[in-house]
N, C-alpha and C positions, 0 to 999 in steps of 0.2 A: 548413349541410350536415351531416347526422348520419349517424354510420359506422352501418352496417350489422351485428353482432355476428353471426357464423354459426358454429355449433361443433357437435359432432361429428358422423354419419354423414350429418346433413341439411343439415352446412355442406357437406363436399365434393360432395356431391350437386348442390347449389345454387351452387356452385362451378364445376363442371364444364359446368351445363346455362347458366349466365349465360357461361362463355367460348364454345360452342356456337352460343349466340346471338344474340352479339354480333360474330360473324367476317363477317357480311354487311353489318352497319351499319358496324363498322370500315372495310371494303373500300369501303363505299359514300363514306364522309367521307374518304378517302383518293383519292381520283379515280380510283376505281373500279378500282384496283390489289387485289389477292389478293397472300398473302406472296408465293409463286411467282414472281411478276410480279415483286415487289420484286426477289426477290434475283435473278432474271437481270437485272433490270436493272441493282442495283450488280452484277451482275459484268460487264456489259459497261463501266461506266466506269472495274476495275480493268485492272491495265496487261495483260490480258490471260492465255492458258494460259503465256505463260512466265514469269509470277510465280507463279500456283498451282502450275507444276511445281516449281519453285524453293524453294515450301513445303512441297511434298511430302518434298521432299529433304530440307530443313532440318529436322526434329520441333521444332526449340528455337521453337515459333508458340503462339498461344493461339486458333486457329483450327482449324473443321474441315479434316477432306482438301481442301474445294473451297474456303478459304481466303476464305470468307464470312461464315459463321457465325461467332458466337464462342464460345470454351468458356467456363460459367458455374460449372460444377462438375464435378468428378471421383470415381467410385468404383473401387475396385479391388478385386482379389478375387484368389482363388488356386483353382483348380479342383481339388478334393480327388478322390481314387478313392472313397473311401467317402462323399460329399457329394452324394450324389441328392434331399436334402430342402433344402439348403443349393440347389441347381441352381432343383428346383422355388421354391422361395422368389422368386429371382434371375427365373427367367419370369416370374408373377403381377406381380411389385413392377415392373418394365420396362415390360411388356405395361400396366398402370395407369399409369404415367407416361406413357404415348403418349397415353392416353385423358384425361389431364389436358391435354396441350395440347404436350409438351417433346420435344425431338429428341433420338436419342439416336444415338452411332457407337462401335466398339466398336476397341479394338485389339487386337487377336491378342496370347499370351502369346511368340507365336516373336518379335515386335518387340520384347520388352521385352528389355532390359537383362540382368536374368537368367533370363529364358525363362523363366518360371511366373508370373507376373502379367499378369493384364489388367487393361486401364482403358476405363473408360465413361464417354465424354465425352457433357456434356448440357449442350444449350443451350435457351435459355426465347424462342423466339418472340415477336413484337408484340404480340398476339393476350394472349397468355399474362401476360407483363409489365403489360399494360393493365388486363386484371381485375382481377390482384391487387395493382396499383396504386391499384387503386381499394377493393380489400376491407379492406389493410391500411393506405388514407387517407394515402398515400406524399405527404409534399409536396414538389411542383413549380414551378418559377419558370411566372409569370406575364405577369410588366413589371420591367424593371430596375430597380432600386432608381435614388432621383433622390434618396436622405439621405447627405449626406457622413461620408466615415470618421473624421472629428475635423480641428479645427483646426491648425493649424500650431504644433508643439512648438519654444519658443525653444530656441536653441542645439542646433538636431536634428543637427548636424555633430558631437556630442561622442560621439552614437551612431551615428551611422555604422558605425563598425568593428562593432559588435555587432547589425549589420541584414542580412537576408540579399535578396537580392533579389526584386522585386514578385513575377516569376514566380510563384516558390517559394510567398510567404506567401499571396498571393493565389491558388491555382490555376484561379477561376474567377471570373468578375464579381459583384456582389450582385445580388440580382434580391430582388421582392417574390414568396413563393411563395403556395401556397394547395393542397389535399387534392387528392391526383387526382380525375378524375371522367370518366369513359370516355362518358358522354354528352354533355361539352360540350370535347372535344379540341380545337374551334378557338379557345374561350381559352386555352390555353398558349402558350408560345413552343417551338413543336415544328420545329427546325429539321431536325434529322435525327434517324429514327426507333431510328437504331442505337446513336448516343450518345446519346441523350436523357437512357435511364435510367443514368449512371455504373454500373462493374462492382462497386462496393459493395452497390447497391442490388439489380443483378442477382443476385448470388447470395444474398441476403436472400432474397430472393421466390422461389428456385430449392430455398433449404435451406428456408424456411414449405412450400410444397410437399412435399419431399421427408420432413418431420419427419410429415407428415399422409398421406402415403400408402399405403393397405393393401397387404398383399401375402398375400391370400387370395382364395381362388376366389369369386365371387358366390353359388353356392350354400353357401358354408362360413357355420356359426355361429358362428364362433370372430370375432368383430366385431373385437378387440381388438387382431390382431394389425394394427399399422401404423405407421410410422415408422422412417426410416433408424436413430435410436438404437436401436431394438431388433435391426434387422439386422448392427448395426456388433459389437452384445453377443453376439449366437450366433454370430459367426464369419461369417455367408452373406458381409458385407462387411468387408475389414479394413480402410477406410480411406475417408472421404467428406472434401473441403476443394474450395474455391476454388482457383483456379490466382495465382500470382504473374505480373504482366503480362509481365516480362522477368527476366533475368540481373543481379543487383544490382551489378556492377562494369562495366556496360556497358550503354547503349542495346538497345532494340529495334530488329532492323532493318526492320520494317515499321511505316510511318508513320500506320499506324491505332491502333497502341498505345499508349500514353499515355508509357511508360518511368516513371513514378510511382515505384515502385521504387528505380530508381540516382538521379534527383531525391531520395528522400529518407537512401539510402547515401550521397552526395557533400555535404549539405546540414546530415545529423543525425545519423548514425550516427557518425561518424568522431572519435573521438578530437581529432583536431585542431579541431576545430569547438565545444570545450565551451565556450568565449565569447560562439558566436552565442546567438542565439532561437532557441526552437524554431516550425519551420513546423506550428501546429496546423492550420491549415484543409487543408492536405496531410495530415496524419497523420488527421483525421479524414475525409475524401474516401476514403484508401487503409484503412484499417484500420476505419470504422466513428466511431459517437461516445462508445463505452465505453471503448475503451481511448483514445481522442481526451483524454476528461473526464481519464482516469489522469494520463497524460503534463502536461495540462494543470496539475494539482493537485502535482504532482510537483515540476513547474518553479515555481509559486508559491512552494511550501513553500522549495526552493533559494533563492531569492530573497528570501525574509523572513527565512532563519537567515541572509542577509547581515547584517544590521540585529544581529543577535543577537551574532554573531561581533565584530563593531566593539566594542561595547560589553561583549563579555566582554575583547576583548583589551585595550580600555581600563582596565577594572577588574585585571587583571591584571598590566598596566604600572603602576598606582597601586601593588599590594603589591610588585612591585620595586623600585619608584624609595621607597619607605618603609621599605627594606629594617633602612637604618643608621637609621633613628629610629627600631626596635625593641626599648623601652626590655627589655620583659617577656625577650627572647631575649639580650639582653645578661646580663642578672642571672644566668641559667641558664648562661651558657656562663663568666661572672665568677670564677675561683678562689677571690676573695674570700667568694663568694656562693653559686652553686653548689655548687663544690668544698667548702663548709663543710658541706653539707644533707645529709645523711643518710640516704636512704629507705628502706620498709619491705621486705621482701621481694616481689615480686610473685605466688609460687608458695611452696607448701608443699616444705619439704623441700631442693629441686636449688635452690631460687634464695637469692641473699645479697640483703644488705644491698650497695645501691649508693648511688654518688654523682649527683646532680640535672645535675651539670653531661656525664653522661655522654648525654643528650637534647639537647645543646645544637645538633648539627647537623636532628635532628628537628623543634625549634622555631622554627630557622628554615625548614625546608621549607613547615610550619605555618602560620609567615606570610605565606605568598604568598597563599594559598585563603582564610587566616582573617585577616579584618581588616577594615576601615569600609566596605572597598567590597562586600564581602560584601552586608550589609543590602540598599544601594542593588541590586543586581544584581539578588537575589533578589526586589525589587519591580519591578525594571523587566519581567522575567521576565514576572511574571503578568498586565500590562498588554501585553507581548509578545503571549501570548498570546491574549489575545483581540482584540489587532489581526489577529494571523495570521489568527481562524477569522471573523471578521467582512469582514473585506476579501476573504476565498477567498469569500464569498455572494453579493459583487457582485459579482466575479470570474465568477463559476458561474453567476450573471444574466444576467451580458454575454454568454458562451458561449451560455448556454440561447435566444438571444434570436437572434446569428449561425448559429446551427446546427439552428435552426426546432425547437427541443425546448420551448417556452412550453406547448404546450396537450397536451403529451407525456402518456401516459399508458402505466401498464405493458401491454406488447404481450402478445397472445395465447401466442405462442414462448415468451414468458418466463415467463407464467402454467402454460402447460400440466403435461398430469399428467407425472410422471416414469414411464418405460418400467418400472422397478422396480414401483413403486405398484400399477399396474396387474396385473404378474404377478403379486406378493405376497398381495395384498388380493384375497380369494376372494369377500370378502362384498360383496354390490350394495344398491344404496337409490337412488330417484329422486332425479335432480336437479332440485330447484324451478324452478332458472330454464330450463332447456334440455329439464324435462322427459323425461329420458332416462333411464336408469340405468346409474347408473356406479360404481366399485369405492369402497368408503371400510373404512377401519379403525376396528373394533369401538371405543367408550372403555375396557373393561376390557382389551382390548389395548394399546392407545394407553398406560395409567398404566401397565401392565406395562412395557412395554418404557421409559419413561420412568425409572419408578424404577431399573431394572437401568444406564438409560444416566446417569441420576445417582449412581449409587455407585459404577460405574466411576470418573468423573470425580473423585469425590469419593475413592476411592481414592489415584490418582494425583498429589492434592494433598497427600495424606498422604504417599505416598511424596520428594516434594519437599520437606517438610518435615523427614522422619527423614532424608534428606542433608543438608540444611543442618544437621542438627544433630549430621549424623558429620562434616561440617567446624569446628563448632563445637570437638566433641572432638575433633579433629587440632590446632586452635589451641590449647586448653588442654594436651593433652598435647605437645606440639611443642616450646611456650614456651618450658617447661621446660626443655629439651633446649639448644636457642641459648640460653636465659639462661646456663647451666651454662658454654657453649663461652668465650661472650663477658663471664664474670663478672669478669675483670683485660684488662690492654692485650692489643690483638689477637697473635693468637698464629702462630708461623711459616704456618699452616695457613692462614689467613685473610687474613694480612698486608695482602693485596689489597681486600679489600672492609670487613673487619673495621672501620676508623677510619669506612666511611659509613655504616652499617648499625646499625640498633639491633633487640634481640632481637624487638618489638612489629614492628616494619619486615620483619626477616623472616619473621618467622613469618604477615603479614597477605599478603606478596606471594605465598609460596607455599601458602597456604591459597586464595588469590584465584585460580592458575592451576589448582587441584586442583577448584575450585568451576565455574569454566570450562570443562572437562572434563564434569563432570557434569551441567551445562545443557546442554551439544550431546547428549550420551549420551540422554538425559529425553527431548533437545527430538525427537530422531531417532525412537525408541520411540515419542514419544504421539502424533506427527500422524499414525502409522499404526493408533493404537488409536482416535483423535482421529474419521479417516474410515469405520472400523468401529462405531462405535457411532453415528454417523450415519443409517449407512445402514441398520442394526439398528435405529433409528426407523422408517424409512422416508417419511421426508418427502414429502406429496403434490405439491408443486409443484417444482421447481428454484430457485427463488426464497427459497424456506422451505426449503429443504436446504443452502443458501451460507449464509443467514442463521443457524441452528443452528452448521456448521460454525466459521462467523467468532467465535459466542461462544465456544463450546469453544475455539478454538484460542488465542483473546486471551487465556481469561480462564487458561489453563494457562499461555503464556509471561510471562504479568503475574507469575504465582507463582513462576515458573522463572526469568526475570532478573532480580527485582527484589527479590525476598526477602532477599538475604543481602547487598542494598544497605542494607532496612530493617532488618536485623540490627543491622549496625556501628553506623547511625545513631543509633537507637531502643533498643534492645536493650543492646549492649556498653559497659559503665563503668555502667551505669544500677543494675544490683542486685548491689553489690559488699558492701557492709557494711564494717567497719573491721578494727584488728587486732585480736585476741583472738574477732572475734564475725565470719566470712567469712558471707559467704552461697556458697554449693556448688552444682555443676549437678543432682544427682542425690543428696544431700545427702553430710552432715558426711565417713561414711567413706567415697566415690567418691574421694577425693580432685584431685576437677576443681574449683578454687576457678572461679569466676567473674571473667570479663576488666574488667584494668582497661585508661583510657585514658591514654596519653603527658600528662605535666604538660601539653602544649599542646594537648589534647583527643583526641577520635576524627575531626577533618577530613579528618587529612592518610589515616589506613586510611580512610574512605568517601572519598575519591578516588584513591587507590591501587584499593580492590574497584571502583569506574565507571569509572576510565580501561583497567583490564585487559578487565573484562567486554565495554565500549561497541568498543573496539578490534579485540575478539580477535571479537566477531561482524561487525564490518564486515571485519575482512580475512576471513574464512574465507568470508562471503558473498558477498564480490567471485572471491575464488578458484575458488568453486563455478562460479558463475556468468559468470565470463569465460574463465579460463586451461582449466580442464577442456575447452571445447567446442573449442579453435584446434586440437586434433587432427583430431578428426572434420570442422572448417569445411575443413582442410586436404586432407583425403581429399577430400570433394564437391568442394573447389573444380577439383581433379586432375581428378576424376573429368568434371564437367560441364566440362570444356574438349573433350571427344569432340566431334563434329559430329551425333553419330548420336544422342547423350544427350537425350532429349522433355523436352519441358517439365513432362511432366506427373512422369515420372521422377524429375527434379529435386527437385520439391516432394515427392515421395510423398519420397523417403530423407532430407529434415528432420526434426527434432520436430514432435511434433504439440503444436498450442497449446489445450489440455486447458482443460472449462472454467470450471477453479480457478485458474489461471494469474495473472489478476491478484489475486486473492485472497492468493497467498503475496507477490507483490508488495507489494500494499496494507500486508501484515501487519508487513512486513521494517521498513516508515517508518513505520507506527506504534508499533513497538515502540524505534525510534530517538528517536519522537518523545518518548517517555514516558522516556525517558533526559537531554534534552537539559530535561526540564521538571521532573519529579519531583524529581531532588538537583543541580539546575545550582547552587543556592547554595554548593555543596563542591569545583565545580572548574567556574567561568568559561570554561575553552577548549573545552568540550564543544559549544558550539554550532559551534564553528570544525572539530573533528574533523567535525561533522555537513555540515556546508559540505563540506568537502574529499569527503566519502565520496559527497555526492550531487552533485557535479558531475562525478564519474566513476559516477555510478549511472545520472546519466541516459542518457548514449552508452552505458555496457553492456547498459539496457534496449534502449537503440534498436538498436543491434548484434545482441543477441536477436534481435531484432523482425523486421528488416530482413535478417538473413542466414540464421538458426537454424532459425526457427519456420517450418513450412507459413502460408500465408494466412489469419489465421481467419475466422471465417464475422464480418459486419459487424453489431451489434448497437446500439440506443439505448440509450441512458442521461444523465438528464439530472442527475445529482449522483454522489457516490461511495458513496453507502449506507448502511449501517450504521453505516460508519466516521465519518462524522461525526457520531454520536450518542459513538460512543467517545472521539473527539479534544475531545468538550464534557464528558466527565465526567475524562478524564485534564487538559484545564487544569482544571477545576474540583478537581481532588486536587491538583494541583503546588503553588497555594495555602497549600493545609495544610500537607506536605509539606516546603517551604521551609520555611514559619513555622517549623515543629518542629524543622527544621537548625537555624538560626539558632539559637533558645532553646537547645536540649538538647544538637548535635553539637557545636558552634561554641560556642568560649569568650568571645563578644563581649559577652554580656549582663552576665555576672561581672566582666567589666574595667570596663564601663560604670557599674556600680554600684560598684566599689571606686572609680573614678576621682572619681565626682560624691559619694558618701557616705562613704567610709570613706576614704580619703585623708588623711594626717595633713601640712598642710604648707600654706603661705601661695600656694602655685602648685600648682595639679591638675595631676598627673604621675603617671603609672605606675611608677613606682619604688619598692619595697618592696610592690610586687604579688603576687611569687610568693611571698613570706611569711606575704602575709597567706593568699593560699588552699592553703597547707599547716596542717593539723592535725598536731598532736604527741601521741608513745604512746608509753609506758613498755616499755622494750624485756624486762623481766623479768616483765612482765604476758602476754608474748605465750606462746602456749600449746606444748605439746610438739610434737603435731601439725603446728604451722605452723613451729616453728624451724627455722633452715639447717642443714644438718648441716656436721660439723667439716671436711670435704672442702672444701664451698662457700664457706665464710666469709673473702673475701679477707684479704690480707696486712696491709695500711692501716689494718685494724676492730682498734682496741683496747676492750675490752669494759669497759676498767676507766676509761676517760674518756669514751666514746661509753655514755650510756646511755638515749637518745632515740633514735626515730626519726621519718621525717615521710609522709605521707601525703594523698592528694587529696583532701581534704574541708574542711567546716566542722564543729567539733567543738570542744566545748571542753577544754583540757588535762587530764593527770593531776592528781589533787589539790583539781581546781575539784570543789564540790558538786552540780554537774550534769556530771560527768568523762563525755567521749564521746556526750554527747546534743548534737545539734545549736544549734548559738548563733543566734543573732535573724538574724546576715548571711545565714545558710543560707536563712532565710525570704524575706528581705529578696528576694534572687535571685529565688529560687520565685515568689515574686509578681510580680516583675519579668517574668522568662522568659514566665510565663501571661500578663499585661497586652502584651507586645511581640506574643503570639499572634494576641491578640484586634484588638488595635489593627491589624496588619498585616492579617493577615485582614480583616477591614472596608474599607479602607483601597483594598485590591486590587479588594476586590467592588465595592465600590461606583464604583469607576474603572473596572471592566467592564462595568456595568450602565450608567453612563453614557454610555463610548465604544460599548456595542452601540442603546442611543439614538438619540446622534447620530450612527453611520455608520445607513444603510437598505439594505436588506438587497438591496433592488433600482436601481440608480442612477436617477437621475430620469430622464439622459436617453436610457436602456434601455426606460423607462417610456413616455416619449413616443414612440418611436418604433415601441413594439407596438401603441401607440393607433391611430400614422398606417398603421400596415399592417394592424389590423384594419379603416380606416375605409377604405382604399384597396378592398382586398378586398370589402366590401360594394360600394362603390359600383359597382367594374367591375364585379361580378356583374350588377347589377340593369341595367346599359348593356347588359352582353353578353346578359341574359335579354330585355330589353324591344326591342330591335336583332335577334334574334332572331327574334319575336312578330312586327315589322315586316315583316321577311324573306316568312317566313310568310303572311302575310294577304296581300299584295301577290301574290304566286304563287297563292295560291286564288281569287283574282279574275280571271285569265288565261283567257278562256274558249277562246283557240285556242293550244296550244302552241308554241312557237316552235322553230327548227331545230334552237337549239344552249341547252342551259340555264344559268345561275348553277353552275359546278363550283365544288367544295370551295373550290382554292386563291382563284378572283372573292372565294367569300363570306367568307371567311377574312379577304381586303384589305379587303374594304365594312364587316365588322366591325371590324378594327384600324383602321380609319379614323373610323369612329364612338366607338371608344373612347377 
């Protein structure tokens, strides 16, 4: 069966004249019923005028006045004094719906709520639903599915508690479907004409319609002007959406409604329910299968940082329960050891000479993050991830396979031009395939406007970068400042915090909330400059305007959260030089030396900067997004307990679900996700923060969803888009990413190699470690510039026995003939560090490449079962064409007509009988 492709002035044309002519054959294969006929006839089986009165009364219905019809869409408007061309518009664009085929009933602004809005309820007829059932290849059940849902799961009583009932998950039977086809209606299973097409599907077909319809006079040459998006942008209309079936804290009280709704508020939304499953075949029946795929992908993801979670918190229980067999943190905190060590100044000027032992609570924080299970995590990590994105394929199989999205292809709605394109783009040129001409933008426009919207962006990253580098200088100047405070025992002022706290510790915490700050500030600004130079492209489809949007926006938060993670990491302790010879931010006279790290690395700052940054956006995004709205839910909820409150009312004063909406969602958990992968080797419980934030993400979604938002229009979508092209290049960075923790952040590799090489001693033991990775500098060598002043130089420093000091490096002594150039061990590491890179690296890939192998991206028996329903489908066709044919011949052979003929519903049974 091949779809039909019909686009622009000679599709609705051909559109209109196929519903047209198709209204007598319908009536004919319907036993010669006309809609008319229909609906008085369902209305004499409704309980009569004293339920239609009783809905008259009620507004809270999703039915017309005469409580038959059903509403499929709503517009509203406000009738301006000066709006005579906004009225005319509103005529044409009406008056053309009628001649499409759609009812339309209007309410008065005096019924409204606040007396100045009308609403114009439009319903899509049999007639109407049928064509474009057929235009837009809508699939339909045919024959019940006869393939069972899977085998019997041992121990299925364990999950119990976490199952929600058949009802729910199930809201309909399986059936084998197959593409509408208005000329062969007595293959469906067309029970009743009214539900047939679920109200997803209905206002699909209501907003295709309504997205395509002109609203200019037939003699006008202005072709262009047509579609609700254009009318909703000049004002004629302020508001088009679907109605919500009912009240989401209550049933419908008419038993034609489905209540869909409070089924998914009692089931999903509700906080107390974050243990169950979620009801996707519900959520995608009531919302569509776009945002069905989200939720779907959402709940996987939740699901797998379970697995993640386990195993960080186990690697996390391993460096606490190794706590006291910390040999390297003992030495540091040792009096004997320690307190003997001497070190260099960290700062020019304000900072002294301190003792080693004054990190000693540092290096134990150190060792929780930094220690054996680190490595393992870090690799288990990368092998994580590509279970995650391999298993979501077959995942996204199975769905694609239950939700008839296999032979899916991008819909026309979602192809189409954008209403902007059209005004914008002055310039015309035929369309090859449709033959027509239509708007397109010049190339020397197109690179104009490109470049301009490149250097913007390109600006922007610059400017993210000169903040991080004014945080930079706040930590160097800062340092200073707390070194200075905290240069002898904590002082009355401090007393409090002063014994936890080291000057590196504070200076990184409040560098990290100052940094916080100015990624919301950045992040607030650019997704409004973000959607400006967007639409300064002018992108011709809506498709290609999400997709531009999604890079822009990624590739700016990628540079806005993650950069001054890759600072600490990569960056800080790396280009320090020794005493006598600093390396400088800005050079020698700035006097901003460059940061060194804590004797026990820069781990414990890069999980200090991700646990603030990953924290401080999951609360502030919950807060956004849940506590701000329980006002305003709280007003409507007041408000809609009136009697007199429409339904349509209702929906009109919620948000509107904008159609970037999942977009900023999508954004929110991939930008989590790249937190939880890129430096998870620095702090293990970050998959667990991610658990906890998305099992209240998903009820706050749903809560949105389900309370918040207007209806939104119901859309396909067989995968999540773009975004899985990103989530395959961020695991393929986290890879890296780790490796380079491990090596360079994380002082494991240095211990590893003094343990197995340089170890002096009949038993490998890390004792006389931190010895060994201090270098020693002649303290009369150190230059003026860099000395303490007589202010700083604690009490305890005798200058005339202390004339060393010590230092993070490998280096070799004063005195040696290679004094201060780096010794063999320095190599030794370096080599090491790069080999651990390569090795890991490899190691992960090819565990990736393996496990994406052997899982298949489509389950086998997903596989089979499109086989038997593409073989089923054939076959009945060819029964119900050939049974047909039969039919046929046998009636042209009747040379005397008989009294009473074969009606539809006879031929209808003699066919399902034959099939």
């Amino acid at each position: 069966m091949e779809m039909r492709r019909i686009t622009g002035k000679a599709r609705d044309e051909t559109l209109i004249e196929m519903k047209s002519a198709m209204d007598s054959q319908i009536g004919e294969e319907c036993n010669g019923h006309s809609l008319n006929n229909s609906i008085e006839d369902r209305g004499t089986q409704l309980p009569g005028h004293t339920e239609t009165d009783r809905l008259q009364q009620n507004k809270d219905t999703v039915f017309f006045r005469d409580g038959v019809r059903r509403i499929d869409f709503i517009l509203s408007y406000l009738d301006d004094k000066d709006g005579e061309k906004k009225q005319e518009r509103r005529r044409e664009f009406e008056a053309n719906l009628k001649k499409a085929g759609l009812e339309l009933e209007t309410e008065d602004k005096s019924d409204s709520d606040d007396l100045k809005t009308y609403f114009l309820k439009i319903h899509a007829p049999w007639e109407v639903l049928a064509t474009y059932a057929d235009v837009l290849k809508i699939k339909v059940p045919f024959k019940e599915s006869d393939i069972p849902h899977g085998q019997d799961v041992p121990l299925e009583w364990l999950s119990r508690p976490f199952r929600l009932p058949e009802k729910v998950m199930r809201p309909q039977p399986d059936y084998f479907t197959s593409p509408f086809d208005k000329d062969k209606i007595d293959f469906f299973l067309i029970k009743n004409r009214d539900t047939f097409f679920p109200p997803s599907t209905r206002n699909r077909i209501v907003y295709y319609i309504l997205s395509r319809c002109p609203y200019y006079k037939e003699d006008c040459k202005e072709t262009d002007k047509k579609g609700i998006k254009r009318l909703l942008n000049n004002g004629t209309y302020t508001s088009a959406f679907p109605l919500h079936d009912c009240r989401y804290w209550e049933r419908n009280t008419n038993e034609q409604c489905e209540s869909e709704r409070y089924h998914l508020y009692k089931n999903w939304a509700r906080f107390l329910c974050f243990y169950k499953e979620q009801p996707l075949n519900l959520i995608r029946k009531y919302y569509g299968e776009k945002i069905g795929i989200y939720f779907a992908w959402l709940g996987f993801y939740t699901e797998m940082l379970f697995f993640a979670a386990v195993m960080g918190v186990i690697c996390f229980t391993y460096g606490v329960l190794s706590y006291d067999d910390n040999l390297t943190s003992k030495e540091i905190c040792d009096p004997s050891i320690g307190g003997s060590i001497v070190m260099c100044p960290l700062c020019d000027k304000k900072c002294s000479y301190w003792k080693l032992n004054s990190t000693c609570l540092s290096s134990w924080q150190s060792h929780l993050f930094d220690n054996e299970g680190t490595v393992f995590f870090a690799m288990f990590m990368g092998i994580w991830v590509t279970l995650f994105l391999e298993f979501w394929k077959r995942r996204q199989a199975q769905l694609e396979y239950e939700w008839d999205l296999v032979d899916f292809e991008e819909e026309q709605q979602q192809l189409q031009i954008r209403p902007e394109f059209e005004t914008r783009c002055t310039d015309q040129r035929l369309n090859q395939i449709t033959q027509e001409m239509e708007p397109y933008l010049p190339l020397p426009k197109k690179c104009g406007r490109f470049c301009l919207s490149s250097v913007t962006v390109l600006f922007w990253m610059l400017l993210i970068v000169a903040c991080i580098t004014g945080v930079i200088v706040y930590r160097l100047a800062v340092y200073a400042a707390f070194a200075s405070i905290m240069k002898d025992s904590p002082t009355k002022k401090i007393h409090l915090v002063g014994s936890l706290i080291t000057p590196q510790l504070a200076t990184s915490v409040t560098a990290s909330f100052i940094n916080f700050v100015i990624i919301m500030i950045l992040n607030f600004f650019y997704e409004r400059v973000a959607i400006w130079i967007t639409d300064m492209e002018i992108p011709k489809t809506h498709l290609e305007y999400e997709n531009k949007l999604t890079m822009k926006m990624f590739l700016f938060q990628f540079v806005n959260y993650y950069s001054s993670c890759f600072y600490v990491a990569f960056f800080k302790g790396k280009f320090v030089g020794y005493p006598g010879n600093y390396t400088y931010m800005f050079g020698k006279y700035s006097r901003l030396r460059n940061e060194e790290c804590d004797p026990g690395g820069c781990l414990i700052e890069l999980t200090t900067q991700l646990v603030i940054v990953m924290t401080g956006k999951q609360v502030c995004g919950n807060i956004q997004e849940a506590l701000l709205p329980l006002l305003r839910n709280w007003w409507c909820s007041r408000k809609a307990r009136k009697d007199q409150y429409s339904r349509w009312e209702q929906d009109h004063d919620l948000q509107n679900f904008s159609q970037l909406g999942l977009f900023y969602e999508y954004l929110e958990m991939v930008i989590q996700f790249g937190f939880i992968t890129l430096f998870v080797a620095s702090f293990p419980l970050a998959p667990l923060l991610a658990l906890c934030n998305n099992i209240l993400e998903v009820r706050v979604d749903a809560w949105k969803f389900t309370t918040q938002f207007r209806r939104p229009v119901a859309a396909k979508a067989h995968n999540i888009g773009a975004w899985q092209e990103i989530l395959n290049v961020v695991a393929i960075l986290s890879v890296v990413t780790n490796a380079f923790i491990v090596s360079f952040t994380s002082d494991m590799i240095p211990r590893l190699v003094y343990l197995y090489a340089y170890h002096h001693g009949s038993e490998a033991t890390m004792s006389g470690y931190i010895n060994n990775s201090l270098s020693v500098y002649d303290i009369s060598q150190i230059p003026l510039l860099s000395t303490p002043e007589e202010g700083a130089i604690p009490a305890w420093f005798n200058s005339s026995f202390i004339t060393t000091c010590r230092y993070r490096d490998y280096r070799y002594p004063p005195g040696h003939q290679r004094q201060y150039s780096h010794t063999m061990q320095f190599w030794h590491i370096l080599a090491a560090k790069l080999a651990f890179i390569i090795i890991m690296e490899h190691v992960v890939f090819v565990v990736k490449f393996f496990v994406a192998w052997l899982i298949p991206d489509v389950p086998s028996e997903v596989k089979a079962r499109i086989k038997r329903e593409r073989y089923l489908i054939q076959e009945y066709l060819h029964n119900y064409e050939v049974e047909k044919l039969k039919i046929q011949l046998s009636q042209s052979f009747i040379i005397e007509p008989k009294p009473e003929v074969c009606t539809a519903t006879d031929k209808h049974g003699v066919l399902s009988e034959c099939l």
